[in-house]
C-alpha positions in Angstrom: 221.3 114.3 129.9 219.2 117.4 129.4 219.6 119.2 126.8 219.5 123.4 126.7 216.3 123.4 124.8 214.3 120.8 126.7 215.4 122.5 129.7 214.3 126.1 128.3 210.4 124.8 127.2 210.2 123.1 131.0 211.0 126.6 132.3 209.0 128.6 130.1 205.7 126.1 130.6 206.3 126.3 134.1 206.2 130.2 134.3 202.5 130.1 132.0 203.5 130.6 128.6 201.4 128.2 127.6 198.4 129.7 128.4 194.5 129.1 127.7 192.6 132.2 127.6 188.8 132.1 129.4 186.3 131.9 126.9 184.3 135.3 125.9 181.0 135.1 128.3 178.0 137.5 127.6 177.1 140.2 129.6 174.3 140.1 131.5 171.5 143.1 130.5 170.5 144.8 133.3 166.8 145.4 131.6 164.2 143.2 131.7 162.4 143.6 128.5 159.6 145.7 128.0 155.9 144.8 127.1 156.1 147.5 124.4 159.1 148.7 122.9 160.0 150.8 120.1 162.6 150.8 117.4 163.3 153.8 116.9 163.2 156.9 119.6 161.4 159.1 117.4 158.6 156.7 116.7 158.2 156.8 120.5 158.2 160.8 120.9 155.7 160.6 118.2 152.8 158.2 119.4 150.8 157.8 122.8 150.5 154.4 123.8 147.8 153.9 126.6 148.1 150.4 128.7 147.3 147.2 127.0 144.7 145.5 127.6 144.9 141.5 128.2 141.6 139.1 128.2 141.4 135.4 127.1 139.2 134.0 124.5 136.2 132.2 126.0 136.3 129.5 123.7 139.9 129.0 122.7 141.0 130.2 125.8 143.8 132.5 123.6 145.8 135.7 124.8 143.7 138.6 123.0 145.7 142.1 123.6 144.7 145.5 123.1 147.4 148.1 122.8 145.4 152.0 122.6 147.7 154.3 120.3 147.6 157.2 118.0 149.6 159.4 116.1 150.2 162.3 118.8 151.7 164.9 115.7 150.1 166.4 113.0 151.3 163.4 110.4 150.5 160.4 109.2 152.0 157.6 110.7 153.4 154.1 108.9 154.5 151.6 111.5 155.3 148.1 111.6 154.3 145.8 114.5 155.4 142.7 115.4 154.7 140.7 118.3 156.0 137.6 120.6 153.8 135.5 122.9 155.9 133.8 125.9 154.2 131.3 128.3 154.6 131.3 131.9 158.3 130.5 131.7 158.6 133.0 129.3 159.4 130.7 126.3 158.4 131.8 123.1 155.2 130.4 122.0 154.3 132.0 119.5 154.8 135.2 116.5 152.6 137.8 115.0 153.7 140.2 112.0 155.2 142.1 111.2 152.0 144.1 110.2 151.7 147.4 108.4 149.6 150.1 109.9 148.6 153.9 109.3 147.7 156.1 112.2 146.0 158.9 111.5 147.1 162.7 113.0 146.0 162.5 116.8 143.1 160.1 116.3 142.8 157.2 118.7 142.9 154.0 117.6 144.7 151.0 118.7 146.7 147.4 117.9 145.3 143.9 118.2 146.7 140.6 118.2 146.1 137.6 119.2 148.3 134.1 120.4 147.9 131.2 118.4 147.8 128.8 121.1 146.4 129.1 125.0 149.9 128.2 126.6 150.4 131.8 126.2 150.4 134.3 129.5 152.2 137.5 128.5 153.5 139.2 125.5 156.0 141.6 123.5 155.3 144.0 121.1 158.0 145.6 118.6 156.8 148.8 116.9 158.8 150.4 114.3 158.0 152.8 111.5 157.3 151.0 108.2 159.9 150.3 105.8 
């Protein structure tokens, strides 16, 4: 014979009281990310950046990248840079920095790194003022 009780739980699991919540899944970022990106928003009203430029070594057939940029306000400038090399898959390969740098009131001048190894075919650079 049933009893009340074991009748009431076979009811109450049959209506989904014993329920298993759906993991938590990330959202998906609609951005891809940037070459260059900045940190802050005023670091980025206060520089020009010109386009990178991207050869390979020669000899160790390495990423070497060239990033024009100056201070485009009349103050000095302390900024950190950091930067990721990602292969072909886009995988990291590889970190630079961060690195300390002053930039000078509206005089050109410009950021270079370079990958540690040749299985690197694109990059990411961080810059943020210096802390």
């Amino acid at each position: 014979m049933k009893t009340p009780l074991t009748l009431l739980s076979l009811i109450l699991l049959a209506i989904g009281c014993d329920k298993v919540n759906k993991p938590l899944e990330g959202r998906a970022d609609p951005y891809l990310a940037p070459q260059i990106s900045f940190a802050d928003p005023d670091l980025r009203k206060m520089t020009a950046v010109g386009a990178p430029i991207v050869v390979r070594d020669s000899i160790s057939n390495h990423l070497i990248v060239t990033v024009p940029i100056r201070s485009a306000v009349n103050k000095t400038i302390y900024m950190d840079y950091s930067a990721t090399f990602i292969d072909r898959n886009g995988v990291p390969v590889g970190n630079f920095g961060p690195i300390t740098k002053t930039f000078d009131p509206n005089v050109p001048d410009q950021i270079m790194i370079q990958s540690t190894t040749p299985e690197a075919a694109d990059f990411q650079l961080t810059l943020r003022f210096a802390r």
